[in-house]
C-alpha positions in Angstrom: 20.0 86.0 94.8 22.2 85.3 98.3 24.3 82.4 98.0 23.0 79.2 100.0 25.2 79.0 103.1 25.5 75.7 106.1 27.2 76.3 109.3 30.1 73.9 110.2 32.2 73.4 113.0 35.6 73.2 112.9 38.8 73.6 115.5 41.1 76.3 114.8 44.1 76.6 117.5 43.1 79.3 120.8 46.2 82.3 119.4 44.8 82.1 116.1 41.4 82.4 117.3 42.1 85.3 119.2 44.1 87.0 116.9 41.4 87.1 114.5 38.8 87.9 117.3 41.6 91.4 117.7 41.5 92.1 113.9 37.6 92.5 114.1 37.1 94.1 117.6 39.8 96.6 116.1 37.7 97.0 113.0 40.2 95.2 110.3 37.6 92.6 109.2 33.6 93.3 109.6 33.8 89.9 111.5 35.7 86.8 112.2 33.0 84.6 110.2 33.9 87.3 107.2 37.9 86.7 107.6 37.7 82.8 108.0 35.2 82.6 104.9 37.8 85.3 103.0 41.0 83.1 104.2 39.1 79.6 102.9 38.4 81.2 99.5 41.8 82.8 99.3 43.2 79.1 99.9 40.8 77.1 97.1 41.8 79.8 94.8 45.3 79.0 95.4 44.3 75.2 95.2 42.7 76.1 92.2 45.6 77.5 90.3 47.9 74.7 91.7 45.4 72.0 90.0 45.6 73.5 87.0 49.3 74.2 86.8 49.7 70.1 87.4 47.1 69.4 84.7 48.7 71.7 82.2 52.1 70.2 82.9 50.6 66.6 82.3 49.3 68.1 79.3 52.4 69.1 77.6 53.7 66.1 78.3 51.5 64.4 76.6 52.7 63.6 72.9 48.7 63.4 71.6 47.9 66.6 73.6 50.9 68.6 71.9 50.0 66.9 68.4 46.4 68.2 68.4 47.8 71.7 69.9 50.3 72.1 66.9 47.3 70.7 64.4 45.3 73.7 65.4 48.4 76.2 65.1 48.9 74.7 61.5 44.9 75.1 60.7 44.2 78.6 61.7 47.7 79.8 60.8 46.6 81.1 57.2 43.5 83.0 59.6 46.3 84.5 61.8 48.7 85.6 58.9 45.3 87.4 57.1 44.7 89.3 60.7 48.1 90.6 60.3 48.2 91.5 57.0 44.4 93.5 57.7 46.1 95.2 60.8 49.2 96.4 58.6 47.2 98.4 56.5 
């Protein structure tokens, strides 16, 4: 199924513009649509990671977050020691 898609205008400085406009007359990128769409997603990804490196540090920060962490380790660490002892044989 092709994924829904809206055109929007935006303003991107004239150098840029026409560097990009180079890259796909010169056959780098199938289009300038394709390399502004690839650059966007390249950036959220990037977002992306950023958000969830913040969360992750406000999570081990937390002292409830790292005391249901460790109550997990403690409940499944009789599971973990049986996989290694099964592996070992």
């Amino acid at each position: 199924m092709p994924k829904l898609v809206k055109n929007y205008t935006f303003s991107l400085p004239i150098d840029l513009l026409e560097r990009l406009k180079d890259y796909s007359n010169n056959g780098y990128v199938p289009s300038v649509n394709f390399a502004v769409k690839k650059a966007i997603d390249s950036y959220i990804n990037t977002l992306e990671k950023q958000k969830l490196f913040n969360e992750m540090k406000l999570a081990s920060e937390d002292p409830l977050f790292i005391s249901d962490i460790q109550d997990a380790l403690n409940d499944f660490s009789h599971a973990d020691f049986e996989a290694i002892k099964e592996t070992s044989k």
